[in-house]
N, C-alpha and C positions, 0 to 999 in steps of 0.2 A: 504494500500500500504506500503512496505517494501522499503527502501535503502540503501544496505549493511549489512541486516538483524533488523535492526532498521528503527521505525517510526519517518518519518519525522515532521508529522503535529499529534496533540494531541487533535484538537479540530476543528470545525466546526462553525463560527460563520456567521448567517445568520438575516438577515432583510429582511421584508416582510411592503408592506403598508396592506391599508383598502381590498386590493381584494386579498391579498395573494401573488402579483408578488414580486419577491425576487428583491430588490433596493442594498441589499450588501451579498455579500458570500466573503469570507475569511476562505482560510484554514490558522490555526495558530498556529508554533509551541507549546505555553503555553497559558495557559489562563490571560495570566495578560492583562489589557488592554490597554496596547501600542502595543501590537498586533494590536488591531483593533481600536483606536483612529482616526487615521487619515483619513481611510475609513468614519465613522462618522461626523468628519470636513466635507469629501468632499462632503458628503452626505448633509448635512446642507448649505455649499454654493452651490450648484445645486440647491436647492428648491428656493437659494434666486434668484441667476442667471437667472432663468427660471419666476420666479414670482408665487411658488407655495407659500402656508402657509406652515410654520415650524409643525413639532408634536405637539399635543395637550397633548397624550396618548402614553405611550409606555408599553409594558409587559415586563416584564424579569422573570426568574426564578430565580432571584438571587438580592433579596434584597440589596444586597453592594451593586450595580450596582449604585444603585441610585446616590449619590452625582456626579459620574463619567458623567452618562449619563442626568442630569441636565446642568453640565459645558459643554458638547457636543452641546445639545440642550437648551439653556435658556429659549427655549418657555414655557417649561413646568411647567417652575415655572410662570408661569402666570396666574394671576385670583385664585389661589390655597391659599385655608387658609387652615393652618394646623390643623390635628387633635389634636392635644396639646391644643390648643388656647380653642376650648368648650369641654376639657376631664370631664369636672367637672359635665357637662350636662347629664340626663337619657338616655337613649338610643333609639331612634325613633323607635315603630315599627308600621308598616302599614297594615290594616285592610285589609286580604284575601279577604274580599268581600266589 
């Protein structure tokens, strides 16, 4: 979509849970993420409000995400040791059969 010959919105940001229903759409003129922050907040209190569990998991395509979408959701740092902590350790690998 055009306005005045220029584009309004430059990006598309969308959340989805465990079955794919979309919980947040945000069209957003830039991608920084005070675009879509607060969407997120309100996302987070809704879960609480209602008495669901907070994210466990979230995917992004976009590694920086992370520290952003941590402060978002705290859940996620939950239960989570980091891979730093056994970097020193071989590498597991599991027997195909």
């Amino acid at each position: 979509m055009r306005v005045g010959g220029e584009k309004p919105f430059t990006a598309i940001i969308s959340v989805t849970n465990e079955r794919n229903e979309i919980r947040v759409c945000n069209f957003v003129a830039t991608k920084s993420h005070s675009q879509f922050e607060l969407a997120l907040k309100n996302v987070r209190d809704s879960l609480s409000l209602y008495g669901h569990p907070q994210p466990a998991l979230i995917y992004t395509d976009n590694m920086s995400d992370k520290q952003f979408l941590e402060d978002c959701f705290p859940s996620l740092c939950q239960d989570v040791t980091p891979v730093e902590k056994y970097g020193h350790l071989d590498e597991l690998v599991i027997p195909s059969k």
